[in-house]
C-alpha positions as CSV (number, residue, x, y, z in Angstrom):
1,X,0.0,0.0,0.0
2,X,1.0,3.5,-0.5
3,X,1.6,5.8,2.7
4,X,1.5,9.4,1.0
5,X,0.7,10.9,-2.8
6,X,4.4,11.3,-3.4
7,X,5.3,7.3,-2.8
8,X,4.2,4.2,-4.1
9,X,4.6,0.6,-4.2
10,X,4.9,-1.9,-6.9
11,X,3.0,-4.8,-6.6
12,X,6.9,-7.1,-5.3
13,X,4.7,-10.0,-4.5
14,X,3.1,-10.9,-8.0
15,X,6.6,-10.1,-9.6
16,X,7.7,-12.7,-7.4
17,X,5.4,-14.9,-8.3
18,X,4.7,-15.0,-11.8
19,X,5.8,-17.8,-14.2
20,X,8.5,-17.4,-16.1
21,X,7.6,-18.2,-19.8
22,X,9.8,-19.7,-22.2
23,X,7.6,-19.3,-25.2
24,X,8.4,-17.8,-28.0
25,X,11.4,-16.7,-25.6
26,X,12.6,-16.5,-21.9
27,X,10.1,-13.7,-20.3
28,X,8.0,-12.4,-17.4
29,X,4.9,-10.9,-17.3
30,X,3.6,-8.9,-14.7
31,X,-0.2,-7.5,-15.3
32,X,-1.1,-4.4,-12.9
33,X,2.4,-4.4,-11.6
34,X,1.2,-0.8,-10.4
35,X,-1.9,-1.4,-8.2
36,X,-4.7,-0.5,-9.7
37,X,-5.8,2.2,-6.5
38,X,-2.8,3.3,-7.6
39,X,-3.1,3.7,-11.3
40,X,-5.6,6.7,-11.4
41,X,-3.2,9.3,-9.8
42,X,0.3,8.0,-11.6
43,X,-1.9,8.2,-15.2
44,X,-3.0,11.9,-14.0
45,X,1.1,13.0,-12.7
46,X,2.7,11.7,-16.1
47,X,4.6,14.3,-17.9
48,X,3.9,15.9,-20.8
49,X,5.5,14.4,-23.6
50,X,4.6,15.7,-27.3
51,X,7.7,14.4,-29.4
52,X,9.0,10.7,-29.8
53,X,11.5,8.9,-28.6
54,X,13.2,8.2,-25.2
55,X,13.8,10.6,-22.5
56,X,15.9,10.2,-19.8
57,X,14.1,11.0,-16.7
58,X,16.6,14.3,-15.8
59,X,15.6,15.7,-19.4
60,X,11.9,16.0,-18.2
61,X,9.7,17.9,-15.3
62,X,8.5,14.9,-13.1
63,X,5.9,15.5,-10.8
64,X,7.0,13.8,-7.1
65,X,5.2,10.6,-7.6
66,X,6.7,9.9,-10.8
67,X,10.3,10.8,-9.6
68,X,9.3,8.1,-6.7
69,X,8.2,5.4,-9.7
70,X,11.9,6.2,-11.1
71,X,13.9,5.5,-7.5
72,X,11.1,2.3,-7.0
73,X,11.9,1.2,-11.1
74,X,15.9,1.9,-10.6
75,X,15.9,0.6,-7.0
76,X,17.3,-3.1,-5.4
77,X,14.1,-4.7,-4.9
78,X,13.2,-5.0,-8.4
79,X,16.5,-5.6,-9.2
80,X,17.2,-8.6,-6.8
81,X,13.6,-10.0,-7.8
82,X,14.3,-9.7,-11.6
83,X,18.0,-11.8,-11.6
84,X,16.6,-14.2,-9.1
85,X,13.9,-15.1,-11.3
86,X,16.0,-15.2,-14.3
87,X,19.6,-16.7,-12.3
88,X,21.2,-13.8,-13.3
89,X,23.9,-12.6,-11.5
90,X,22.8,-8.7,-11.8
91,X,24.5,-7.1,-8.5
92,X,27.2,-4.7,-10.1
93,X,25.1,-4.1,-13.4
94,X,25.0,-0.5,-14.9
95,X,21.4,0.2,-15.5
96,X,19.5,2.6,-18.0
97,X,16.8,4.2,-17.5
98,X,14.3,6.2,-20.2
99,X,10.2,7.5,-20.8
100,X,8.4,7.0,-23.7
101,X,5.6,9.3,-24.2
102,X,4.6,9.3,-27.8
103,X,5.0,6.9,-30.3
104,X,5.5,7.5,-34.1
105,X,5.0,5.8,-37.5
106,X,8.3,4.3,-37.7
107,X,8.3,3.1,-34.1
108,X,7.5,-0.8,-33.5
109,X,9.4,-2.0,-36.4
110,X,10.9,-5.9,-35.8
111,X,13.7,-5.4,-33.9
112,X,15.8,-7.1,-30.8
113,X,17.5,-5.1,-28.5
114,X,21.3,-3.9,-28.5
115,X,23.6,-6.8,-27.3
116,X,25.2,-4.0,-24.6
117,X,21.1,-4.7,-23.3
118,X,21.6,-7.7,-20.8
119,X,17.6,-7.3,-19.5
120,X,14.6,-5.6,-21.0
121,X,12.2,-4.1,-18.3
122,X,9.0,-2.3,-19.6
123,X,6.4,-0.7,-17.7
124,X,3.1,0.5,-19.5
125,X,1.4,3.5,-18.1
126,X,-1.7,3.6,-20.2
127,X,-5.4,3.5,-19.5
128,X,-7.0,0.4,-20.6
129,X,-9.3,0.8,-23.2
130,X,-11.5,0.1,-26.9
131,X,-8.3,1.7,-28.8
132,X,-6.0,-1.1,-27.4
133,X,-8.3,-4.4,-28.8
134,X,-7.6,-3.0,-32.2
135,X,-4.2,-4.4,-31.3
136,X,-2.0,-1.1,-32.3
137,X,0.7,-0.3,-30.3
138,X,0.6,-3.6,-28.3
139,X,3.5,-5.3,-28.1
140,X,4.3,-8.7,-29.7
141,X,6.6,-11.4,-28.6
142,X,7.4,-12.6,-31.8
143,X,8.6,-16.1,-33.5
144,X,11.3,-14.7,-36.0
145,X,12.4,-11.7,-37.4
146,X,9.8,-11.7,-40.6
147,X,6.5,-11.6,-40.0
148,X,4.5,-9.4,-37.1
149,X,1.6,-11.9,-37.5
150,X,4.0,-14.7,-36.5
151,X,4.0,-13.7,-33.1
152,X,3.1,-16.1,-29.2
153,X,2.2,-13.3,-27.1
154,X,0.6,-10.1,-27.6
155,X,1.1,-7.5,-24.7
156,X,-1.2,-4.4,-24.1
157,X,0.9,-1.3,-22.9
158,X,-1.3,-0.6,-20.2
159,X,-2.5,-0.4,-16.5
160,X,0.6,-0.5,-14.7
161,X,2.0,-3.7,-16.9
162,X,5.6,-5.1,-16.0
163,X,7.0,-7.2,-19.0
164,X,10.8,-8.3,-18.5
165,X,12.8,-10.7,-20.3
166,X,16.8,-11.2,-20.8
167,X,18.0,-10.0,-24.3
168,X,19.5,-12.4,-27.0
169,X,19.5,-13.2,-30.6
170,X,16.1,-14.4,-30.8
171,X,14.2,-11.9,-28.7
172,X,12.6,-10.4,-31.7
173,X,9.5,-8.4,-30.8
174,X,7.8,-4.7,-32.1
175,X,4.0,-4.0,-32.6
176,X,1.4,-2.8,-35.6
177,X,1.8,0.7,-36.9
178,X,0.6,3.0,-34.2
179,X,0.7,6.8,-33.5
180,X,-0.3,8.8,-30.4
181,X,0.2,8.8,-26.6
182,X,1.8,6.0,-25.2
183,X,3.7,5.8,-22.0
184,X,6.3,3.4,-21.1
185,X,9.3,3.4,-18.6
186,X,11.5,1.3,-19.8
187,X,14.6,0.3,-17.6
188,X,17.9,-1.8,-18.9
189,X,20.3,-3.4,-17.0
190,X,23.3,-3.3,-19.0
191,X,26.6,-4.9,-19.9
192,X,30.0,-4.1,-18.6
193,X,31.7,-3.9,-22.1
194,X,32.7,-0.7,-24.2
195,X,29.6,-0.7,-26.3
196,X,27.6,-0.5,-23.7
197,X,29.5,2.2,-21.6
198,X,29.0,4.1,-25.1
199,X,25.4,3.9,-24.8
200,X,25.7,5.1,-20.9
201,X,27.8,7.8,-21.9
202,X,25.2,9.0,-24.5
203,X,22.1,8.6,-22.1
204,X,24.2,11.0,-19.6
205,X,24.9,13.2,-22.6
206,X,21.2,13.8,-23.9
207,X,20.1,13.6,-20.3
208,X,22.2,17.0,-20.1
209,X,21.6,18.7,-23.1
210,X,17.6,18.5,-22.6
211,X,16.8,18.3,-26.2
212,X,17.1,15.6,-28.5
213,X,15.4,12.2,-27.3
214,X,17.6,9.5,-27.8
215,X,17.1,7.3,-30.8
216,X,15.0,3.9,-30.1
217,X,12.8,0.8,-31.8
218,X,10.3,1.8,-29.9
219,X,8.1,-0.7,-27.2
């Protein structure tokens, strides 16, 4: 339960409990991750985002709560949770950190994520509703690089839910053409290697200049 408006408190417990799936590759699902007494007042302190691509969180005005979703998201719950689930040894990983807010026509395209990404975490921070079941903009866990038809599990990006899963060659994923509001934290923990200390380096960079979002797939 959440003591105050500025704090909250992922749902640990069904993290810790979920299965993790092996189909069409190595993942965890997590539906309402955020509570759902809690979803009303994180949708209404979400900043305003009107451009694509991915922000780190010091490049945008975060109301109190949200900054307290960041610490929870970057914290060592999650991560303790996350590589004991997966038997990951996770302890000294650099992690990564970005907000979606807006997604654009050439977002969603098949894609897997950089090899300097050792785990995907994705949180969807967006009302359910009639404009998801058309199936835009919801994720897809896909079979092979080819087809976004071809795919074992389709994700809806909303109401607080958690999808993780360890990055590799066959992680492909993306989702149907869609364009408009749609929020996502995303969080990577990272490798040690120089590739990904070049991606750090330009997450710290754009998180200072406060201007161009960062190039990404889009989730």
């Amino acid at each position: 339960m959440t003591t105050s408006d500025s704090t909250i408190q992922p749902d640990y417990a069904a993290l810790t409990q979920a299965p993790v799936c092996a189909e069409p590759f190595t993942h965890i699902m997590v539906p309402h991750f955020i509570r759902k007494d809690d979803l009303p007042r994180v949708f209404a302190s979400l900043p305003a985002i009107s451009s694509g691509g991915s922000f780190p969180p010091q490049s945008l005005k975060l109301s109190s709560l949200v900054q307290a979703l960041v610490r929870e998201m970057e914290g060592p719950e999650l991560r303790g949770i996350i590589a004991r689930k997966l038997g990951l040894d996770l302890e000294n990983a650099p992690s990564m950190l970005t907000i979606r807010g807006r997604t654009r026509e050439k977002d969603g395209r098949i894609h897997t994520d950089s090899v300097a990404k050792r785990v995907t975490i994705l949180l969807y921070l967006n009302p359910a509703g009639p404009g998801w079941e058309k199936q835009e903009g919801c994720l897809r866990l896909l079979r092979g690089p080819h087809d976004i038809e071809d795919y074992a599990k389709e994700v809806q990006p909303v109401d607080g839910t958690l999808l993780v899963f360890p990055n590799g060659p066959t992680t492909w994923h993306g989702h149907k053409q869609f364009v408009g509001s749609r929020y996502t934290i995303q969080l990577n923990y990272m490798t040690e290697d120089a590739k990904a200390r070049s991606e750090l380096r330009r997450h710290k960079l754009s998180a200072l200049a406060k201007k161009l979002p960062l190039p990404a797939m889009g989730y």
